[in-house]
C-alpha positions as CSV (number, residue, x, y, z in Angstrom):
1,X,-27.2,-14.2,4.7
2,X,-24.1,-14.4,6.7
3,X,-22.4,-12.6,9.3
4,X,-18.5,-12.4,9.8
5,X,-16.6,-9.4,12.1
6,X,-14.2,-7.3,10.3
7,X,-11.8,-9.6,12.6
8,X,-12.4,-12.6,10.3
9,X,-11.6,-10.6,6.9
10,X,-8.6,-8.7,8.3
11,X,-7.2,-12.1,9.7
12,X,-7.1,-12.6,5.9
13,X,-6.4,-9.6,4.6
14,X,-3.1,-9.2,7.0
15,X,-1.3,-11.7,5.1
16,X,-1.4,-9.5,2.1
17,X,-0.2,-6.5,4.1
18,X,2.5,-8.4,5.9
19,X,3.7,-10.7,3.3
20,X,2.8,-9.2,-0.1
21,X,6.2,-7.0,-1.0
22,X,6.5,-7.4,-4.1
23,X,4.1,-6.4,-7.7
24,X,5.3,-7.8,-10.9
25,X,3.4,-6.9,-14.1
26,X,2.7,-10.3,-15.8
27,X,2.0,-11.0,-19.8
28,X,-1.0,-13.7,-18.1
29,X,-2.8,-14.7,-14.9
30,X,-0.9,-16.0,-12.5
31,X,-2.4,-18.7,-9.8
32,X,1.2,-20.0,-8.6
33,X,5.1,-19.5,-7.8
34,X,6.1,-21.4,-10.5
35,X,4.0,-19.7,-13.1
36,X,5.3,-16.1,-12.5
37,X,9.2,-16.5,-13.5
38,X,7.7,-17.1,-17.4
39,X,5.0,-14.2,-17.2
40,X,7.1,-11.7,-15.3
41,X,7.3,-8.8,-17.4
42,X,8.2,-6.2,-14.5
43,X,8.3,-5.5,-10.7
44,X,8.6,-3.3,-8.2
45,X,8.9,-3.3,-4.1
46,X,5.5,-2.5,-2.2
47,X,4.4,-1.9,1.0
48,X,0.4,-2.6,1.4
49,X,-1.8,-1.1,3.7
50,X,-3.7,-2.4,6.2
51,X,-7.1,-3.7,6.8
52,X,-9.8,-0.9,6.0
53,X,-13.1,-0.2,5.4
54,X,-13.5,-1.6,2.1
55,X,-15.8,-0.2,-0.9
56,X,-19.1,-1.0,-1.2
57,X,-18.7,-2.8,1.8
58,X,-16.9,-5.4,3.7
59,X,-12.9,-5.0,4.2
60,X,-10.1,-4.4,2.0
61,X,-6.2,-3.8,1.6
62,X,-4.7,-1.4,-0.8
63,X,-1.4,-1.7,-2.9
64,X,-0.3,1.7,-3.8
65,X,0.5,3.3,-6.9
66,X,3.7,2.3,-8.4
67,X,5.3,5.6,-10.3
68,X,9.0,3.8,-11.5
69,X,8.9,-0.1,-12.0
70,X,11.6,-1.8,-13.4
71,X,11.1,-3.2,-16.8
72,X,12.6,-6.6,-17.7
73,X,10.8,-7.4,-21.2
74,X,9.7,-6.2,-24.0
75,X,6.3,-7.6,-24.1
76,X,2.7,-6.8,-23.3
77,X,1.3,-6.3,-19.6
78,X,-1.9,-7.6,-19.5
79,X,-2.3,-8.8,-15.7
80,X,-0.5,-7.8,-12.1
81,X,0.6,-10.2,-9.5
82,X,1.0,-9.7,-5.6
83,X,4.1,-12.0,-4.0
84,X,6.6,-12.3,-0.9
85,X,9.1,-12.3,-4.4
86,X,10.9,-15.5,-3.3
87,X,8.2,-18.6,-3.4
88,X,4.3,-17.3,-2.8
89,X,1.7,-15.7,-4.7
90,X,-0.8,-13.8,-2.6
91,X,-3.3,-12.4,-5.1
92,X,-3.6,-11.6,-9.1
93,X,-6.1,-9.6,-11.3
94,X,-6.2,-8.3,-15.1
95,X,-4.8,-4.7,-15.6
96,X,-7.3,-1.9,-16.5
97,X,-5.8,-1.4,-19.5
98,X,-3.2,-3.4,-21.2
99,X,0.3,-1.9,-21.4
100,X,3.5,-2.2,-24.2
101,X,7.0,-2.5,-22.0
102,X,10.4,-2.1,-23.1
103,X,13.5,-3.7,-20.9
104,X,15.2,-0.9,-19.4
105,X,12.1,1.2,-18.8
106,X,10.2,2.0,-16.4
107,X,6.2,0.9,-15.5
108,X,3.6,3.1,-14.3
109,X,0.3,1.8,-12.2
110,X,-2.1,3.0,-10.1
111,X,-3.2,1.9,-7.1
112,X,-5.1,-1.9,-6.3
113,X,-7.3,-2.1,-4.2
114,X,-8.3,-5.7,-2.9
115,X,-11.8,-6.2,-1.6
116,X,-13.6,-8.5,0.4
117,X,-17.5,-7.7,0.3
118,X,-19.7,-8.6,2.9
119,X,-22.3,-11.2,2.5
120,X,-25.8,-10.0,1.0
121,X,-29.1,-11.4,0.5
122,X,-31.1,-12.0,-2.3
């Protein structure tokens, strides 16, 4: 098993709190910049917090709840996409459910939270 200080994972997760300001709602996983100006189907402006305990264990940052998102498709949300909104993606996942958009709307989410465990043994 392996040992790291909640230093080590905060050192991490900072960069999400400092640099991830943007969420867009995506029609597919995103992995890069490039990827997300095709899949974009919605965004909004977000301000992360901290480093915390995280849940079961480890450390972990939380995006909040987004309550009036801008729609820019008419598509289906399927995934969500942390970014700096001009050139890096910090983190993606698969929505808990799916959702049907319309341009001009607005998106509801609730709040992410991003987790890193600590090590166990087996």
């Amino acid at each position: 098993m392996a040992f790291l200080i909640d230093t080590v994972f905060d050192s991490g997760l900072t960069v999400l709190d400092t640099n991830g300001t943007q969420l867009d709602i995506t029609t597919s996983e995103i992995s890069s910049w490039a990827s997300l100006a095709a899949a974009t189907c919605g965004n909004d402006t977000v301000n992360t917090s901290a480093p915390a305990a995280g849940t079961p264990s480890g450390r972990g940052v939380t995006i909040p709840a987004i309550t009036a998102g801008s729609v820019t498709d008419t598509v289906t949300a399927t995934h969500w996409c942390l970014s700096n909104g001009t050139d890096t993606v910090y983190a993606a996942g698969t929505l808990t459910a799916s959702q049907a958009v319309t341009t001009g709307n607005t998106f509801t989410l609730d709040a992410i939270t991003i987790t890193l465990i600590d090590a166990v043994s087996v």
